[in-house]
Predicted model as a PDB file, atoms N, CA, C, CB and O in Angstrom, pLDDT in the B-factor column:
MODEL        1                                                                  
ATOM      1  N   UNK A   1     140.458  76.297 104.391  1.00 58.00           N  
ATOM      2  CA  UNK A   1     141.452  75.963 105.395  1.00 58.00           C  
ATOM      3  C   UNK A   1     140.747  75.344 106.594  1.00 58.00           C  
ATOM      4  CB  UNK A   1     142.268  77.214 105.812  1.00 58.00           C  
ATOM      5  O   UNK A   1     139.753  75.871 107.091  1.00 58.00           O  
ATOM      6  N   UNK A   2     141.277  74.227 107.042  1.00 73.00           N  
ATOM      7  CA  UNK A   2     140.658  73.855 108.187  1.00 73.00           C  
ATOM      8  C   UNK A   2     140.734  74.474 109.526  1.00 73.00           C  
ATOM      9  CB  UNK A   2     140.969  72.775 108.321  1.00 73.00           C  
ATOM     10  O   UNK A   2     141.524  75.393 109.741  1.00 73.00           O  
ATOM     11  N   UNK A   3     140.008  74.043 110.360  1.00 77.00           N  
ATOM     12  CA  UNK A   3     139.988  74.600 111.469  1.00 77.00           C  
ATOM     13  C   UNK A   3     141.692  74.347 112.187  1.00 77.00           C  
ATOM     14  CB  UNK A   3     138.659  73.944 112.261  1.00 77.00           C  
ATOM     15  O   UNK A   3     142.650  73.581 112.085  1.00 77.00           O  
ATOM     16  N   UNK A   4     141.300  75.432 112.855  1.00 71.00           N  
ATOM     17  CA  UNK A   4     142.954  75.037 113.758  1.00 71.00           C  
ATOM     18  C   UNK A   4     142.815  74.200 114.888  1.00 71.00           C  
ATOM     19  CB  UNK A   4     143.788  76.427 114.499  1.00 71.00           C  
ATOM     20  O   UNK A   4     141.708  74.448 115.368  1.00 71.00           O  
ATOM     21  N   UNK A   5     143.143  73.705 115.265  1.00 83.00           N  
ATOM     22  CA  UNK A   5     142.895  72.831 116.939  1.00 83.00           C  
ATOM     23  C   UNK A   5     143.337  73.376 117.922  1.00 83.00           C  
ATOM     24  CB  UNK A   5     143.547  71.466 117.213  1.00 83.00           C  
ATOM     25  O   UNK A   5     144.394  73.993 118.059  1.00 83.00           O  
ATOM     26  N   UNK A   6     141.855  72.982 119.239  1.00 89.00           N  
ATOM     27  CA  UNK A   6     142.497  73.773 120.268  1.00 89.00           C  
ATOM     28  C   UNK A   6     142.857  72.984 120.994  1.00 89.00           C  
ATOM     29  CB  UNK A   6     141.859  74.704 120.921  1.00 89.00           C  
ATOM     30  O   UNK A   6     142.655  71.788 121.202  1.00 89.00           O  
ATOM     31  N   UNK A   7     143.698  74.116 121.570  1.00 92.00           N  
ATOM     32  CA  UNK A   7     145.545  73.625 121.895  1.00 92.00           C  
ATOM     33  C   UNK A   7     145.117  74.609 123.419  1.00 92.00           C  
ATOM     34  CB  UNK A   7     147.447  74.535 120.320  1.00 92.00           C  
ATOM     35  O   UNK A   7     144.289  75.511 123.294  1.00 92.00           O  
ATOM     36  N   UNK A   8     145.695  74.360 124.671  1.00 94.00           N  
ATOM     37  CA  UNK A   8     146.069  75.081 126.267  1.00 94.00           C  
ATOM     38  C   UNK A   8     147.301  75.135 126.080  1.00 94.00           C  
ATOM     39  CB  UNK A   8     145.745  74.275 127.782  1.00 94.00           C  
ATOM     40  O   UNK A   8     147.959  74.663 125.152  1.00 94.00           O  
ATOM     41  N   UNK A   9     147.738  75.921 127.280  1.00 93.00           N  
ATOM     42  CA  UNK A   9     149.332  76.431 127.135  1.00 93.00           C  
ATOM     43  C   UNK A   9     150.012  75.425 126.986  1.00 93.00           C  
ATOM     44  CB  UNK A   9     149.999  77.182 128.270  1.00 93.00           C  
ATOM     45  O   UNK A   9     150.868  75.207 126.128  1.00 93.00           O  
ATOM     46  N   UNK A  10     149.448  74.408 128.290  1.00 93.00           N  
ATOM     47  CA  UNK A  10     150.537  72.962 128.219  1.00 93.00           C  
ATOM     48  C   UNK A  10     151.097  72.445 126.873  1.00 93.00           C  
ATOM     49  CB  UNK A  10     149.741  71.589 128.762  1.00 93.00           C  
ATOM     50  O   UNK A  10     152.236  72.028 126.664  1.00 93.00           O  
ATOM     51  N   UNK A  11     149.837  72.581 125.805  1.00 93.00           N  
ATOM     52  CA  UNK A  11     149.690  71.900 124.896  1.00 93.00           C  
ATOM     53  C   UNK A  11     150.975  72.113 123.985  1.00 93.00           C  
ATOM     54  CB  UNK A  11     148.438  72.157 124.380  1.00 93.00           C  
ATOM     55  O   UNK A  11     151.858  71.458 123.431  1.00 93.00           O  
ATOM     56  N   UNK A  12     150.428  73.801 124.214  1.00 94.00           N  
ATOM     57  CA  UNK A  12     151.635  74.404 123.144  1.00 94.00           C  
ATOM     58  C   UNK A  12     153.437  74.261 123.493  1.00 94.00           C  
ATOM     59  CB  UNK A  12     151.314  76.192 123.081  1.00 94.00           C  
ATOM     60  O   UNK A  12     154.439  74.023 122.820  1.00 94.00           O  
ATOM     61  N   UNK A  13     153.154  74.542 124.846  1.00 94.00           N  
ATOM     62  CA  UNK A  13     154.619  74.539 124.992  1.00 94.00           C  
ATOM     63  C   UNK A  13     155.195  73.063 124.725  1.00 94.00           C  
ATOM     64  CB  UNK A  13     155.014  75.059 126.479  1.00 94.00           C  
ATOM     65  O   UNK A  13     156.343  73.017 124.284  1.00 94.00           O  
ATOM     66  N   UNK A  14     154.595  71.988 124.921  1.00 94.00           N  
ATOM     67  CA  UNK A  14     154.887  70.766 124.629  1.00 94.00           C  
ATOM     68  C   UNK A  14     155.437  70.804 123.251  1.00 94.00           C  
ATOM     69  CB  UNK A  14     153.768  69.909 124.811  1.00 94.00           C  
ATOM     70  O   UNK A  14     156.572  70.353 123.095  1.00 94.00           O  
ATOM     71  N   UNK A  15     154.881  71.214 122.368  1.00 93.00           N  
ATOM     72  CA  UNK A  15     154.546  71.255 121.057  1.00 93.00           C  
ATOM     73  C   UNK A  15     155.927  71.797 120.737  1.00 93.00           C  
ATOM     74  CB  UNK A  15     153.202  72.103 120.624  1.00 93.00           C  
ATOM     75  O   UNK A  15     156.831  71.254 120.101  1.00 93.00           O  
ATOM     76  N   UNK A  16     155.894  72.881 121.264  1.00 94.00           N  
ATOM     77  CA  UNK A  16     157.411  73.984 120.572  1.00 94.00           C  
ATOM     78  C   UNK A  16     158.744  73.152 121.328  1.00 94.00           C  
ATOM     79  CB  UNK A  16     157.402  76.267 121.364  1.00 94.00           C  
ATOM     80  O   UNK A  16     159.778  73.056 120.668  1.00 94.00           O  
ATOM     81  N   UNK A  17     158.697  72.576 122.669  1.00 94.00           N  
ATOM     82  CA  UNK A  17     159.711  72.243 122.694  1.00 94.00           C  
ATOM     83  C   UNK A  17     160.014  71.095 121.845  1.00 94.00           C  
ATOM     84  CB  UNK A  17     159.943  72.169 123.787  1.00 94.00           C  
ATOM     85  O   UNK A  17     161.121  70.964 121.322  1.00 94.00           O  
ATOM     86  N   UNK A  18     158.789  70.019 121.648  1.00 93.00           N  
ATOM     87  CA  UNK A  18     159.040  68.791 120.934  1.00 93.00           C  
ATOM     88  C   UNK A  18     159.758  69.217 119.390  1.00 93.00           C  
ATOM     89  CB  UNK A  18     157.511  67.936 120.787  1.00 93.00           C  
ATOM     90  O   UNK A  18     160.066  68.268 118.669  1.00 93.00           O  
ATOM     91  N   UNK A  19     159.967  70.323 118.994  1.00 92.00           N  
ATOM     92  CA  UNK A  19     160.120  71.105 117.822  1.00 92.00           C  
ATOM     93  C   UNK A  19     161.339  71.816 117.827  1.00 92.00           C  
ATOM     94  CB  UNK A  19     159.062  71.998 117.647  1.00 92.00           C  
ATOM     95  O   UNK A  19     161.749  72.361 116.802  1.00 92.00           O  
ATOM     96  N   UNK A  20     162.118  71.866 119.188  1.00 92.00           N  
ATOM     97  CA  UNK A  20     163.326  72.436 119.438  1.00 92.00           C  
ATOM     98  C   UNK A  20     163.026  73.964 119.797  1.00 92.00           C  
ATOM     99  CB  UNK A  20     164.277  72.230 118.210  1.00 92.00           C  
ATOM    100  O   UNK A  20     163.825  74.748 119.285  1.00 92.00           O  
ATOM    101  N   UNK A  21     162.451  74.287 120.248  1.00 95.00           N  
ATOM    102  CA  UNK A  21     162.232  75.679 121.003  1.00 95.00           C  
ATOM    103  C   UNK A  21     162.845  75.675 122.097  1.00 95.00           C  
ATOM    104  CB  UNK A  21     160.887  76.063 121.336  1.00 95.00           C  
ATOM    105  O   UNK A  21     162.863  74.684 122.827  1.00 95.00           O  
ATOM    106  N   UNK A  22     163.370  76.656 122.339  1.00 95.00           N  
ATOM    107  CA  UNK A  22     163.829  76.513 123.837  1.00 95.00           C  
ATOM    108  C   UNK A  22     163.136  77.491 124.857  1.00 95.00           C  
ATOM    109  CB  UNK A  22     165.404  76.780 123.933  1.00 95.00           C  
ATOM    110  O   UNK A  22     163.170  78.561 124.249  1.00 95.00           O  
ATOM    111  N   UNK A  23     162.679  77.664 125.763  1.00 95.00           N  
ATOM    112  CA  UNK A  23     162.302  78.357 126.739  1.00 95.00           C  
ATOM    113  C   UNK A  23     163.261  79.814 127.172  1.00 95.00           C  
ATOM    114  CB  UNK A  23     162.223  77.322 127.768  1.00 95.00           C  
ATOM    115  O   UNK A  23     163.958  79.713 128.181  1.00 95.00           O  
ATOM    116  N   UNK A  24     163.275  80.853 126.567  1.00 95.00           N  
ATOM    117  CA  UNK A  24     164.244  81.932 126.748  1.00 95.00           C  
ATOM    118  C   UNK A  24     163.888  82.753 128.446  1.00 95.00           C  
ATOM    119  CB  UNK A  24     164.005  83.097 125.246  1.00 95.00           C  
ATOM    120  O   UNK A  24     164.772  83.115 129.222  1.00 95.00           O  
ATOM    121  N   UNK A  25     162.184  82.906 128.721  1.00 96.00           N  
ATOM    122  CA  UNK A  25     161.936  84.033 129.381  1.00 96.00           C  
ATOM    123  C   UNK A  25     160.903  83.802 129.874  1.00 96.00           C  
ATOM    124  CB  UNK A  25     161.942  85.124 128.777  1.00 96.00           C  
ATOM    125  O   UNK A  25     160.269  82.972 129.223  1.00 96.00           O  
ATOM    126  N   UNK A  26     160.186  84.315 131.147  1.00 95.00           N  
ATOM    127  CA  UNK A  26     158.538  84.713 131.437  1.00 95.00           C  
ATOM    128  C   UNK A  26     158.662  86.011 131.991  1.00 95.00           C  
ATOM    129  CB  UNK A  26     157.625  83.683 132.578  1.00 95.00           C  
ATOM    130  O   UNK A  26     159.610  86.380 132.684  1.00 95.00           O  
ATOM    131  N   UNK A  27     157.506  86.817 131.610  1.00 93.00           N  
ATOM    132  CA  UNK A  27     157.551  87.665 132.501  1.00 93.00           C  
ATOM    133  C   UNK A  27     155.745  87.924 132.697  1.00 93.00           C  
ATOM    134  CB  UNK A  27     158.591  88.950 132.002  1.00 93.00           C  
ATOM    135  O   UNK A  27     155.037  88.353 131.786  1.00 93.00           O  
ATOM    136  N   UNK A  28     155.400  87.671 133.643  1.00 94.00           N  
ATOM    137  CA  UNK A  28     153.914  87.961 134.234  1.00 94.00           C  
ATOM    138  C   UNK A  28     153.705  86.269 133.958  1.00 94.00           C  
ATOM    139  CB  UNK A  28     152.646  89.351 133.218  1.00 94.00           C  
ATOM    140  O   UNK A  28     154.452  85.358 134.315  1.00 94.00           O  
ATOM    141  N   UNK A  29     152.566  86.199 133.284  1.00 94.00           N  
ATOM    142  CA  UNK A  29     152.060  84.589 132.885  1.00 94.00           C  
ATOM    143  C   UNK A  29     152.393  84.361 131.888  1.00 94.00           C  
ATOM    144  CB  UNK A  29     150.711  84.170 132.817  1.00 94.00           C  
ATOM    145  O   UNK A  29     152.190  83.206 131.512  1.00 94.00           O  
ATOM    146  N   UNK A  30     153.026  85.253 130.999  1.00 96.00           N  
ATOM    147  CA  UNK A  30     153.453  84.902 129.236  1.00 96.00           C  
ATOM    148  C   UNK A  30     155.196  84.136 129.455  1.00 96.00           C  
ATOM    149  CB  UNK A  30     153.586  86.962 127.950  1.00 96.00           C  
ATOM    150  O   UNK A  30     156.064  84.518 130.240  1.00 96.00           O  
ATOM    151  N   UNK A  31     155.248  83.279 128.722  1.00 96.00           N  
ATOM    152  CA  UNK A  31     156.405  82.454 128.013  1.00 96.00           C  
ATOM    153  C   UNK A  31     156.842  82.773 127.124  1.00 96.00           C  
ATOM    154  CB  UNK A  31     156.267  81.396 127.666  1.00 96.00           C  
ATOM    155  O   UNK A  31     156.039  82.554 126.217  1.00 96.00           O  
ATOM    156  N   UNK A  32     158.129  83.408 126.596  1.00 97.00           N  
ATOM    157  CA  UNK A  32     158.899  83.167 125.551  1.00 97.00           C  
ATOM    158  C   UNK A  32     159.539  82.077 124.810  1.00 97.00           C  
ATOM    159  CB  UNK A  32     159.551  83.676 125.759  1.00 97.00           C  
ATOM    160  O   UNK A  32     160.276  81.512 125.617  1.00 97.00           O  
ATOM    161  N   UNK A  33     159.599  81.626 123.904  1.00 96.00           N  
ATOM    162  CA  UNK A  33     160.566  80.219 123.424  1.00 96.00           C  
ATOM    163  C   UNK A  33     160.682  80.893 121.805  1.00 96.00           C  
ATOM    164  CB  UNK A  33     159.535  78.176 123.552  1.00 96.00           C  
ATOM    165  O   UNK A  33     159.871  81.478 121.088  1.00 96.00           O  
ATOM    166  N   UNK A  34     162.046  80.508 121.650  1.00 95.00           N  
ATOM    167  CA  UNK A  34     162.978  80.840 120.220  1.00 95.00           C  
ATOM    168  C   UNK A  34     163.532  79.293 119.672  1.00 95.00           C  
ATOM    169  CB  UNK A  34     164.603  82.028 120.652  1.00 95.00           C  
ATOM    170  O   UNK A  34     163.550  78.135 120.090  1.00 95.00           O  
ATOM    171  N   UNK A  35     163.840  79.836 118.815  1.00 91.00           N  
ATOM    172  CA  UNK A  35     164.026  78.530 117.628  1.00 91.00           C  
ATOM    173  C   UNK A  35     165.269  79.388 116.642  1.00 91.00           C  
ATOM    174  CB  UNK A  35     162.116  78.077 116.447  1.00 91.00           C  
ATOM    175  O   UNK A  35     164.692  80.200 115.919  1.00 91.00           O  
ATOM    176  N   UNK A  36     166.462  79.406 116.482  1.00 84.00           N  
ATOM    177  CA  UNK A  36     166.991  80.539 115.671  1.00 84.00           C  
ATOM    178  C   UNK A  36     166.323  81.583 116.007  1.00 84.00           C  
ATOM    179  CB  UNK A  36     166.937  80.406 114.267  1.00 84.00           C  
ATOM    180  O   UNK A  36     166.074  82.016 117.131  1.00 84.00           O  
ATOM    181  N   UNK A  37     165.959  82.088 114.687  1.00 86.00           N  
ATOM    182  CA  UNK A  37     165.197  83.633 114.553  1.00 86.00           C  
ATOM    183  C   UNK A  37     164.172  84.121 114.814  1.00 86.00           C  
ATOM    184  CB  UNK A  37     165.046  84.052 113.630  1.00 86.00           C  
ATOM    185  O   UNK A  37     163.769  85.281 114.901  1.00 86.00           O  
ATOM    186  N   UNK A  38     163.467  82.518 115.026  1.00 91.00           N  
ATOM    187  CA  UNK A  38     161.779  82.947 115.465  1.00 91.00           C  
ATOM    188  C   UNK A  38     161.608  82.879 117.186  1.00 91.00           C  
ATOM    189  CB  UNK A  38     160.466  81.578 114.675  1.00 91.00           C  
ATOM    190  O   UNK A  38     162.226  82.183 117.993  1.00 91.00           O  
ATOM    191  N   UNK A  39     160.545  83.861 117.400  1.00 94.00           N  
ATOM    192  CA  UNK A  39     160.235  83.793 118.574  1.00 94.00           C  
ATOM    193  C   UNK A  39     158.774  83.853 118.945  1.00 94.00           C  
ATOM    194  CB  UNK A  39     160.904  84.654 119.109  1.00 94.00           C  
ATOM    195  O   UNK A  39     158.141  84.878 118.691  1.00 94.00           O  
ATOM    196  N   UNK A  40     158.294  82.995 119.430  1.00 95.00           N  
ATOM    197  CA  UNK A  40     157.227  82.921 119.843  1.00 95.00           C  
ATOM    198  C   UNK A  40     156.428  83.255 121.500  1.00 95.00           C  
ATOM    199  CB  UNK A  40     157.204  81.859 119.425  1.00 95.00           C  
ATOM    200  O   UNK A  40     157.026  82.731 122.439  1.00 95.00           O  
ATOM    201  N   UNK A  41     155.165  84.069 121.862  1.00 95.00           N  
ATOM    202  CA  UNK A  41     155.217  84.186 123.390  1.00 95.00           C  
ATOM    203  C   UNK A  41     153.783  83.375 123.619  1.00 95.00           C  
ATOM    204  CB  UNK A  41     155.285  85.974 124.062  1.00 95.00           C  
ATOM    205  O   UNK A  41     152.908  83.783 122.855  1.00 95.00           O  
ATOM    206  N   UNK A  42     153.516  82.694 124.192  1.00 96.00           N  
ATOM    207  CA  UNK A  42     152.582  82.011 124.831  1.00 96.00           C  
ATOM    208  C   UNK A  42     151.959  82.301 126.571  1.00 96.00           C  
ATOM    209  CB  UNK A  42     153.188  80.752 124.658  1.00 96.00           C  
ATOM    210  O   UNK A  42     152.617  82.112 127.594  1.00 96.00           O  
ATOM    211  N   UNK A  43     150.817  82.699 126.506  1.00 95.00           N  
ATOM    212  CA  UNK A  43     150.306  82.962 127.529  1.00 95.00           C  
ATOM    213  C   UNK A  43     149.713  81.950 128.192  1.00 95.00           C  
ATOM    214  CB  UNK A  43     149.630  83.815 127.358  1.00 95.00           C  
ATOM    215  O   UNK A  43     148.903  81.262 127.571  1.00 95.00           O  
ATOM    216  N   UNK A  44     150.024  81.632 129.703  1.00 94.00           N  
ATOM    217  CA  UNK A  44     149.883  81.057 130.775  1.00 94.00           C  
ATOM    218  C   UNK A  44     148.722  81.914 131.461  1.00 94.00           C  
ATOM    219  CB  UNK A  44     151.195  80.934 131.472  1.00 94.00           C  
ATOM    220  O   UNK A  44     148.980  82.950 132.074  1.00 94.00           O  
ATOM    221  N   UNK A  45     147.184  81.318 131.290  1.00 90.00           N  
ATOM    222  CA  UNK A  45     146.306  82.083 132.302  1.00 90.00           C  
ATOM    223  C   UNK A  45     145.717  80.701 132.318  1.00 90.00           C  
ATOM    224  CB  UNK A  45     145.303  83.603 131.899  1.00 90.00           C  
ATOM    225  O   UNK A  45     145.093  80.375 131.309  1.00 90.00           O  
ATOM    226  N   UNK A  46     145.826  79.740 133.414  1.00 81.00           N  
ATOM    227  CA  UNK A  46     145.172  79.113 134.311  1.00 81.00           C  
ATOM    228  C   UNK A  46     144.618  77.797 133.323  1.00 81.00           C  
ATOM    229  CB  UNK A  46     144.051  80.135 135.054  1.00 81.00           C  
ATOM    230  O   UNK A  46     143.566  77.266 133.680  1.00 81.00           O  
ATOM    231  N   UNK A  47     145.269  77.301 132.166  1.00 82.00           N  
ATOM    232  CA  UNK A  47     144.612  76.140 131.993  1.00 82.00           C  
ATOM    233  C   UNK A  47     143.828  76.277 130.734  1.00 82.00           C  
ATOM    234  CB  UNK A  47     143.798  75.809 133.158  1.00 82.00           C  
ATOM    235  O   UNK A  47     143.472  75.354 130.001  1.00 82.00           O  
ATOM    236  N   UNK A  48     143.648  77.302 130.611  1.00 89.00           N  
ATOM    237  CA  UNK A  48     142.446  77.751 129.485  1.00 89.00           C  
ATOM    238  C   UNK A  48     143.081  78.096 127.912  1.00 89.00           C  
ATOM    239  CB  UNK A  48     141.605  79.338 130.104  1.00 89.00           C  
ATOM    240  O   UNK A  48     144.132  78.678 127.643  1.00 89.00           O  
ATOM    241  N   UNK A  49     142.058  77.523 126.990  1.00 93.00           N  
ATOM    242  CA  UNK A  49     142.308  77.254 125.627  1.00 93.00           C  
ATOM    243  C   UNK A  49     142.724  78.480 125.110  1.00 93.00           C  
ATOM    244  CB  UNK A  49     141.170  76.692 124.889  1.00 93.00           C  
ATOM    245  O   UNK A  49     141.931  79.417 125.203  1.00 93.00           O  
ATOM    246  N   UNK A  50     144.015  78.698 124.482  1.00 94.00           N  
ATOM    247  CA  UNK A  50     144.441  79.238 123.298  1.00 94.00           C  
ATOM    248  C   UNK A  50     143.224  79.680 122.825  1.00 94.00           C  
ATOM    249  CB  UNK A  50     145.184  78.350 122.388  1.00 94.00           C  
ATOM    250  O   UNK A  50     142.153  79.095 122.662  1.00 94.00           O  
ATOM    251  N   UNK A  51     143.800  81.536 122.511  1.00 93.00           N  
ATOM    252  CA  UNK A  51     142.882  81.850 120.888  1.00 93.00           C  
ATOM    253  C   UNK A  51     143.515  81.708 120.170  1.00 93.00           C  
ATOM    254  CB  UNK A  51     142.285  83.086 120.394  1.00 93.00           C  
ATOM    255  O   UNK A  51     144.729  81.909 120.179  1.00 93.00           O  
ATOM    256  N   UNK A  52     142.503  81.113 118.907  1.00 93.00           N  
ATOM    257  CA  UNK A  52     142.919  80.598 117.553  1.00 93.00           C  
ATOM    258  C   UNK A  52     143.962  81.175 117.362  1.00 93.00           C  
ATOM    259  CB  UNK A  52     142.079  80.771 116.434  1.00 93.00           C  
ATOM    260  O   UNK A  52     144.898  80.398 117.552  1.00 93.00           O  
ATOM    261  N   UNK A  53     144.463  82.713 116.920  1.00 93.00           N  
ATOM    262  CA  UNK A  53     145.501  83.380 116.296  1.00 93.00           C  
ATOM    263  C   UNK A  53     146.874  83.339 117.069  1.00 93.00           C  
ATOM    264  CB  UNK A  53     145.063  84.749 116.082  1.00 93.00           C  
ATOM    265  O   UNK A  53     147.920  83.895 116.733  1.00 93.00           O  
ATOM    266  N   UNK A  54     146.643  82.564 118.167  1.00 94.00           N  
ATOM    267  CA  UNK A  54     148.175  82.296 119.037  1.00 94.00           C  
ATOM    268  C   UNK A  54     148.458  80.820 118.424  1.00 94.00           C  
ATOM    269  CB  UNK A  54     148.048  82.253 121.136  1.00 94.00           C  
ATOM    270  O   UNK A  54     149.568  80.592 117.944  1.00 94.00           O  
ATOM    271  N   UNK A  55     147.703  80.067 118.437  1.00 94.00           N  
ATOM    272  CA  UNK A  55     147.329  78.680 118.031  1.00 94.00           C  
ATOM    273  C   UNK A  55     147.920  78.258 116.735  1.00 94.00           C  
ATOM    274  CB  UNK A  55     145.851  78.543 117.932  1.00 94.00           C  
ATOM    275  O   UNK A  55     148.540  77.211 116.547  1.00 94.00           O  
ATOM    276  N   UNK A  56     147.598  79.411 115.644  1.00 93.00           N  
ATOM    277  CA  UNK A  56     148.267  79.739 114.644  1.00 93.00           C  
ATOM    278  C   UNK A  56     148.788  79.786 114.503  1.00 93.00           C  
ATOM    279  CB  UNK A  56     148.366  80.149 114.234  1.00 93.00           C  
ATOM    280  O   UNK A  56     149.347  79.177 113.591  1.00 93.00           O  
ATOM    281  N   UNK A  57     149.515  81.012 115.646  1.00 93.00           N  
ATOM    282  CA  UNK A  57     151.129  81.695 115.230  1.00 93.00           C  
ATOM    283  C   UNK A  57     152.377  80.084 115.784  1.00 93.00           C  
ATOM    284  CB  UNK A  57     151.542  83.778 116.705  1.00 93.00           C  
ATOM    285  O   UNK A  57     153.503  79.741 115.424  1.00 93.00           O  
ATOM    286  N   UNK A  58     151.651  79.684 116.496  1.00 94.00           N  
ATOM    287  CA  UNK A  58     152.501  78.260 117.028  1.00 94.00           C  
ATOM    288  C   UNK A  58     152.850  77.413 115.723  1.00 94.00           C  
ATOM    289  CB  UNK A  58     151.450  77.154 118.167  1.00 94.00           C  
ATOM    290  O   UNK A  58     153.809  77.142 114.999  1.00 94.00           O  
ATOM    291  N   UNK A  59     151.769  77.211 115.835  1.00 92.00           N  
ATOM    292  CA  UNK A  59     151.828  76.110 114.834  1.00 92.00           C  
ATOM    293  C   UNK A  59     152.407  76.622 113.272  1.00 92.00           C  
ATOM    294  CB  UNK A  59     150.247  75.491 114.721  1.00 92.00           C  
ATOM    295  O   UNK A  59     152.800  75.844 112.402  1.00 92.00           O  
ATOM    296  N   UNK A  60     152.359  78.006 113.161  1.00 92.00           N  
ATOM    297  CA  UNK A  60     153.164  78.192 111.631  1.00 92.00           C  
ATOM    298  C   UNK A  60     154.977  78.039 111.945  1.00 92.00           C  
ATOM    299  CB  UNK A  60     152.743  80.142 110.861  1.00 92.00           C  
ATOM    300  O   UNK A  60     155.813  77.579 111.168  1.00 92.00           O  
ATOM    301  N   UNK A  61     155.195  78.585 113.316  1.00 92.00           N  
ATOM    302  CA  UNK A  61     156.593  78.623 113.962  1.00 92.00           C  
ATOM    303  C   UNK A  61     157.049  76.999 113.996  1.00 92.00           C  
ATOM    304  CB  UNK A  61     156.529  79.378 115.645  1.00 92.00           C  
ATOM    305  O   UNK A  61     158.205  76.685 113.712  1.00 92.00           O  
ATOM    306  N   UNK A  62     155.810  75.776 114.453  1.00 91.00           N  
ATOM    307  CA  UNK A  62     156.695  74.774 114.092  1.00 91.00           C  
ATOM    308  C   UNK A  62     157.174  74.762 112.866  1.00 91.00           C  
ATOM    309  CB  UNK A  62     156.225  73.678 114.277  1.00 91.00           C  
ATOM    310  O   UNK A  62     158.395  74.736 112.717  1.00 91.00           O  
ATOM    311  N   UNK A  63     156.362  74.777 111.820  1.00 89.00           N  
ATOM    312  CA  UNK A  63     156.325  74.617 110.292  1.00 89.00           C  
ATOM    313  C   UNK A  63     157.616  75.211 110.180  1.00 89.00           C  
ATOM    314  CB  UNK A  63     155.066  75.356 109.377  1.00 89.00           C  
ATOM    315  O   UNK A  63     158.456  74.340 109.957  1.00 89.00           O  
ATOM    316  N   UNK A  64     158.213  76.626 110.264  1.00 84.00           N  
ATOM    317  CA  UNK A  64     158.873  76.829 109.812  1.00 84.00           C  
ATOM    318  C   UNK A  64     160.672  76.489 110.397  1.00 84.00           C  
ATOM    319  CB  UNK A  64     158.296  77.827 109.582  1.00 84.00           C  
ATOM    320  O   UNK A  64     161.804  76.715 109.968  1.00 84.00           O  
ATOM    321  N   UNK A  65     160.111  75.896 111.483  1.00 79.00           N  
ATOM    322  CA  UNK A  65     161.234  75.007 111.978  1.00 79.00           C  
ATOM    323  C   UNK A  65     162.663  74.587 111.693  1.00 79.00           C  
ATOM    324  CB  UNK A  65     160.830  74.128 111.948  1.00 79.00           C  
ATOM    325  O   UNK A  65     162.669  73.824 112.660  1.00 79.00           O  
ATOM    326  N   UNK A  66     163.529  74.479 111.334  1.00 71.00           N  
ATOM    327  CA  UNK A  66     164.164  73.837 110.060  1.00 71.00           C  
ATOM    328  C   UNK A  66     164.505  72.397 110.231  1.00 71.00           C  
ATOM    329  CB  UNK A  66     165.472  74.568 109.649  1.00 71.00           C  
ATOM    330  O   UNK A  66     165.431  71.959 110.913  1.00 71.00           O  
ATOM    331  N   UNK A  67     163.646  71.714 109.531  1.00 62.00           N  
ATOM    332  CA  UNK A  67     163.724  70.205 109.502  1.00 62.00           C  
ATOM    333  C   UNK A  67     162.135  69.620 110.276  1.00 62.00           C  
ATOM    334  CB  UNK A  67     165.318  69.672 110.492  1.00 62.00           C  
ATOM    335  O   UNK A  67     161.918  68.421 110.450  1.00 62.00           O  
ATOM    336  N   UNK A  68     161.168  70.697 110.661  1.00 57.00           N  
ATOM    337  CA  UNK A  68     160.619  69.808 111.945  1.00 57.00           C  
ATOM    338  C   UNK A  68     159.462  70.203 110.765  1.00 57.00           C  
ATOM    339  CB  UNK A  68     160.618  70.332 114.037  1.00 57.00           C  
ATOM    340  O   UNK A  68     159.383  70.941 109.782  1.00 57.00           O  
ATOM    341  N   UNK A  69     158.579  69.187 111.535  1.00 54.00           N  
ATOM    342  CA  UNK A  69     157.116  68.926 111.012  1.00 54.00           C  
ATOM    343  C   UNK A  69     156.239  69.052 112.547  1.00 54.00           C  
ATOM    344  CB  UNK A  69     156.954  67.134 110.126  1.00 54.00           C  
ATOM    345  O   UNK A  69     156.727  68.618 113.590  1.00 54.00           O  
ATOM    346  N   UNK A  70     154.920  69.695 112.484  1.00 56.00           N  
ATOM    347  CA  UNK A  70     153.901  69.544 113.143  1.00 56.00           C  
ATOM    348  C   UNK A  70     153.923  68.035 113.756  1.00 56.00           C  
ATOM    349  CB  UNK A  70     152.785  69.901 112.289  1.00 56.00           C  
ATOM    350  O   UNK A  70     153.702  67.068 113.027  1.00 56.00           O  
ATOM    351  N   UNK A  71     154.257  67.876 115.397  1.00 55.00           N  
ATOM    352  CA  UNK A  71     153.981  67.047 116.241  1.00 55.00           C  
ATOM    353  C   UNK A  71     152.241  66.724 116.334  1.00 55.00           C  
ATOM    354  CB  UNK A  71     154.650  67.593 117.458  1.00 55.00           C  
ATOM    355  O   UNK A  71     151.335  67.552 116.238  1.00 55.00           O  
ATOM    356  N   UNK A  72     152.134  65.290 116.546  1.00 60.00           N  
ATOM    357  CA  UNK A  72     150.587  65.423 117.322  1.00 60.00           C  
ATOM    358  C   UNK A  72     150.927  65.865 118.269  1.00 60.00           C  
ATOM    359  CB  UNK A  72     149.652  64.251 117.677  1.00 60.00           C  
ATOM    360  O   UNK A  72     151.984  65.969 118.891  1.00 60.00           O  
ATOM    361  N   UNK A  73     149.444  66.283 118.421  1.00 57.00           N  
ATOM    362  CA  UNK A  73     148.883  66.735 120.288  1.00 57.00           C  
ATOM    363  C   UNK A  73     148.688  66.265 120.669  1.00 57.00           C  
ATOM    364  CB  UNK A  73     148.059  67.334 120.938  1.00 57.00           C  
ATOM    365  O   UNK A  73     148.337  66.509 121.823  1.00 57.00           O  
TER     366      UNK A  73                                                      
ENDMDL                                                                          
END                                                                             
């Protein structure tokens, strides 16, 4: 499996909305965004790269999208 790409918050949230996520919530520096059933939370600390396993969990939530495909970054 290849590497995952790193992705910053900006990156991601770009990503999920370009994918139809919508922005539900924050509470502290973390972001919520839902899609139907899935929900995903993304942490906001200052600019700095995603760990891989959030990076992941994004990017499997586009996938499972309905209809959407992985945006470039």
């Amino acid at each position: 499996m290849p590497k995952a790409p790193r992705l910053t918050a900006s990156d991601a949230e770009a990503a999920l909305l370009k994918a139809g996520f919508v922005w539900l919530r924050s509470k502290g520096s973390h972001r919520i965004y839902a899609n139907g059933g899935r929900r995903v939370v993304v942490p906001f600390h200052g600019g700095a790269t995603l760990h891989p396993k959030i990076v992941k969990q994004v990017l499997e939530a586009i996938e499972d999208a309905p209809g959407m495909q992985i945006p470039p970054v």
